[in-house]
C-alpha positions in Angstrom: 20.4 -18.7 -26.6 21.7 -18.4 -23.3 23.8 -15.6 -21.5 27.6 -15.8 -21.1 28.0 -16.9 -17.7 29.2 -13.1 -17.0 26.0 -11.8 -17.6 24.2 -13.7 -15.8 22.3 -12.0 -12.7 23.7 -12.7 -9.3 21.8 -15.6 -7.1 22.1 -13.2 -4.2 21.5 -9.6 -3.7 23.6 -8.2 -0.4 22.7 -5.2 1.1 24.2 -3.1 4.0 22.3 -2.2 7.3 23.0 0.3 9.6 24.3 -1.7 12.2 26.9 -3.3 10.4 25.0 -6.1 9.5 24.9 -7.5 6.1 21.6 -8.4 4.7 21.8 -11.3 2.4 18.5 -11.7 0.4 17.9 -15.2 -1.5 16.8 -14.8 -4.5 17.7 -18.1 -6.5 18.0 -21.0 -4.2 21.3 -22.7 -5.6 23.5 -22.9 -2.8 27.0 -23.4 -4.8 26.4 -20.1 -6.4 25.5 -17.8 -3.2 28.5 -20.0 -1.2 31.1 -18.3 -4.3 29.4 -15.7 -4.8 29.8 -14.8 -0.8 33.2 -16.3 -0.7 34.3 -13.3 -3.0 33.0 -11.1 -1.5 35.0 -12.0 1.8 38.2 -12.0 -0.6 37.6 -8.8 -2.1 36.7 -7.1 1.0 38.1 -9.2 4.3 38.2 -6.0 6.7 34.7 -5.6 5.8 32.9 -8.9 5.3 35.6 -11.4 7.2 33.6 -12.7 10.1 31.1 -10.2 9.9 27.4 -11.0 11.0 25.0 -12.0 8.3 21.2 -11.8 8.3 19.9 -14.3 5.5 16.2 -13.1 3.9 14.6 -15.5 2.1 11.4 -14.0 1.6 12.5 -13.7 -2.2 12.0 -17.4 -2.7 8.8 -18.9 -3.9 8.8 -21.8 -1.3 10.2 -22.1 1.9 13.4 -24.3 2.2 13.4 -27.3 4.5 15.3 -27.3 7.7 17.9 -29.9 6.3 18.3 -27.3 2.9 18.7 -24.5 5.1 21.5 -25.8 7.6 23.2 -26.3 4.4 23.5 -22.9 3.4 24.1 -21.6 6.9 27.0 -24.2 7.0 28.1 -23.5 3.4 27.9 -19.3 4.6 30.4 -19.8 7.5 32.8 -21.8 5.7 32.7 -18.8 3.0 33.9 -16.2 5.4 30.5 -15.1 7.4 28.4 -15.6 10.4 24.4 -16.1 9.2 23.1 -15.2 12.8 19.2 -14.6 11.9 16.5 -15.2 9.4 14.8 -12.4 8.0 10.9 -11.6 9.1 8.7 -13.0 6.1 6.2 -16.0 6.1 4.8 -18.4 8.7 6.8 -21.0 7.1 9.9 -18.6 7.8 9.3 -18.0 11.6 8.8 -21.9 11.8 12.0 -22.6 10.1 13.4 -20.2 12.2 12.6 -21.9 15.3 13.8 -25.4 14.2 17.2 -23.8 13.5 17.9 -22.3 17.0 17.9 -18.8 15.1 15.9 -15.3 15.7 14.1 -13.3 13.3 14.5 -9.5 12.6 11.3 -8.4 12.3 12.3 -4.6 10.8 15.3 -5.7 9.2 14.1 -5.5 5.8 11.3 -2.9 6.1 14.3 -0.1 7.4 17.0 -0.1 4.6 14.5 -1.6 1.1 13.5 1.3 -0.6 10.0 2.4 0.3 8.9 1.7 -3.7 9.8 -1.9 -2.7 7.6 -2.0 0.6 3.9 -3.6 0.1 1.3 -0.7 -0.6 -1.4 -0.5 1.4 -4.7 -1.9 0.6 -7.3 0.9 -1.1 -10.2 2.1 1.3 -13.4 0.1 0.7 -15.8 2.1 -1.4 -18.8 3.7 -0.5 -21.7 5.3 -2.4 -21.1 8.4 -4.5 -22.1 11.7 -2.8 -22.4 14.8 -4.3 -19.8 16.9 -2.2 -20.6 20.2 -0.1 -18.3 22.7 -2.0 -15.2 23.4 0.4 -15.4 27.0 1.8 -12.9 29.3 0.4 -10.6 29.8 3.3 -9.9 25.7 3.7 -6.5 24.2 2.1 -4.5 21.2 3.1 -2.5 21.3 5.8 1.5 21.9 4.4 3.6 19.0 4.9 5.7 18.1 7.9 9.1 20.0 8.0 11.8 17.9 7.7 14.2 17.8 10.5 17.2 20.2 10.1 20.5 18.3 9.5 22.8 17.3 12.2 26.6 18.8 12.1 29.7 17.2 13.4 32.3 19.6 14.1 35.0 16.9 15.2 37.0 14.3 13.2 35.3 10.5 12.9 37.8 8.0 14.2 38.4 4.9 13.8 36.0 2.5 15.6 33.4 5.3 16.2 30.2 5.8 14.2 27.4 8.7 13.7 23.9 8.2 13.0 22.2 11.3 11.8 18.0 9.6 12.2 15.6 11.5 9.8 17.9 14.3 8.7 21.0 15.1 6.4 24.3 14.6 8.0 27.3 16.8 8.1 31.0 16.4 9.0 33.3 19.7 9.1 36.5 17.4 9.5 37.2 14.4 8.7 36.0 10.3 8.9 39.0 8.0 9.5 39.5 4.3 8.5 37.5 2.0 10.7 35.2 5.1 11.4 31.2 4.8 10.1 28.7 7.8 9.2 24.9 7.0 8.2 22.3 9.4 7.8 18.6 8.9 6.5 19.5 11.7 4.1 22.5 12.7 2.6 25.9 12.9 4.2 28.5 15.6 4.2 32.0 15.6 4.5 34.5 18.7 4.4 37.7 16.7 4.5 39.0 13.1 3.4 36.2 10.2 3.4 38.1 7.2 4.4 36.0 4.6 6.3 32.4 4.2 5.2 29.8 6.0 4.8 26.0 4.8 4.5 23.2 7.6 3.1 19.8 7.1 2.7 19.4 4.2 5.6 15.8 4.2 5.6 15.5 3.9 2.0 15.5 6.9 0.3 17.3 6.8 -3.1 17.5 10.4 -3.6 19.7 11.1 -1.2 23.5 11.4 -2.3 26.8 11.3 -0.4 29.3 14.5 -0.9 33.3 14.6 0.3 36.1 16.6 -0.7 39.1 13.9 -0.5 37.4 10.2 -1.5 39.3 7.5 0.1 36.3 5.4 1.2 35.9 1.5 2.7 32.7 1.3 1.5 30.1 4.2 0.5 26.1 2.6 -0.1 22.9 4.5 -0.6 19.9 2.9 0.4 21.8 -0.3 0.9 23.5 -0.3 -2.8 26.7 -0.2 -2.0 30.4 -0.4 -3.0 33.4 -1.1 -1.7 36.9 0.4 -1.9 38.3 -2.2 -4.3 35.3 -1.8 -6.5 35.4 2.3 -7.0 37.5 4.5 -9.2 40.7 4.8 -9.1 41.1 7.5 -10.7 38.2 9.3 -8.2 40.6 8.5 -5.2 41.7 11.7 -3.1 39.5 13.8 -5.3 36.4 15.4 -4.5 33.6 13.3 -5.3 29.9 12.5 -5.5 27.7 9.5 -5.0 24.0 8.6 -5.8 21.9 6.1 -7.0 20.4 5.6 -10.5 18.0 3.0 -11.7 19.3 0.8 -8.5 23.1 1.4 -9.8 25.4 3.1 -7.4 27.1 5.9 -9.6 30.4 7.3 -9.0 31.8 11.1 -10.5 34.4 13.7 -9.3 32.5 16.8 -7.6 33.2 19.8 -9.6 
């Protein structure tokens, strides 16, 4: 029996970069479907997807489309709302279709903001011969792990049109981040006044980390590229202090109490 059409997974998965760059990754290679599917996003969100520059990963797909398949899509993309602009790194067969469309290839794109469970593991040492080991002398133990950087504090309102990146650390704002304004961090983020332009935690992939604020009026909030958007959060949450995070790859929402 097959699902309602309601239930039915979504042909393409979109994730948010750091740069303002969407990442849209292929996963089912019906071009119809990811056209709607991007067309209401663009209606749902216009300030933040209208126009906006659009990197298309196919690396999901188990074979490569042709050239003529793939200008379709592109074509079918812009006339949705977006600009593709790039391919995704992945295969040979990628970086060749890249170069018979006239478009560039982000190497890191995908490695940066997938979550590091997602990333290929790397291949186990080759192995050798047992052999009996010398027993360790007492005083040796491992080394302690790195420290992690300490988090970077903003003292200042974020306004419209500006953006903070805290790399490697937990990010902080005393005041507040305006519409149009853009905070990311590789850890949490912060903020001791009203959230209300977007704010992106987690950018290198980590799915721990959460976003905090006391007055939640956000644009767009995303945690290791999972994100929302205003129309899709709460109602009930907005102006209140809230919390984000991620659970099983769903983006959960709750007032902060």
């Amino acid at each position: 029996m097959s699902k309602p059409a309601t239930e039915l997974e979504q042909a393409g998965e979109l994730k948010i970069g750091q740069v303002g760059i969407a990442n849209l990754r292929v996963r089912e290679w019906q071009v119809d479907r990811l056209a709607a599917e991007m067309r209401e996003r663009v209606e749902r969100a216009p300030s933040l997807f209208q126009h906006a520059a659009v990197v298309v990963d196919l690396g999901s797909l188990s074979q490569c489309p042709s050239p003529i398949e793939a200008r379709e899509l592109l074509s079918r993309l812009s006339q949705a709302g977006v600009h593709p602009v790039a391919l995704a790194f992945g295969t040979s067969e990628i970086e060749r279709l890249a170069r018979e469309l006239g478009l560039p290839l982000l190497a890191k794109f995908r490695a940066q903001y997938e979550s590091t469970s997602q990333r290929a593991a790397p291949p186990p040492p080759a192995v050798e011969p047992a052999v009996e080991p010398a027993p360790a002398p007492a005083s040796a133990a491992e080394p302690p792990a790195p420290a992690r950087a300490g988090g970077q504090i903003v003292e200042l309102p974020v306004r419209s049109g500006q953006q903070v990146y805290a790399q490697g650390r937990d990010l902080t704002v005393l005041a507040g981040v305006g519409a149009g304004a853009e905070v990311i961090a590789d850890g949490s983020i912060h903020v001791y006044g009203a959230l209300r332009g977007r704010a992106l935690a987690g950018a290198h992939g980590d799915e721990s980390a959460r976003i905090f604020c006391r007055e939640f009026h956000a644009e767009l909030v995303a945690i290791a590229g999972h994100y929302k958007v205003f129309e899709d959060l709460p109602a009930n949450l907005r102006g209140r202090p809230a919390q984000i995070w991620l659970e099983d790859e769903k983006l959960c929402v709750a007032e902060l109490t």
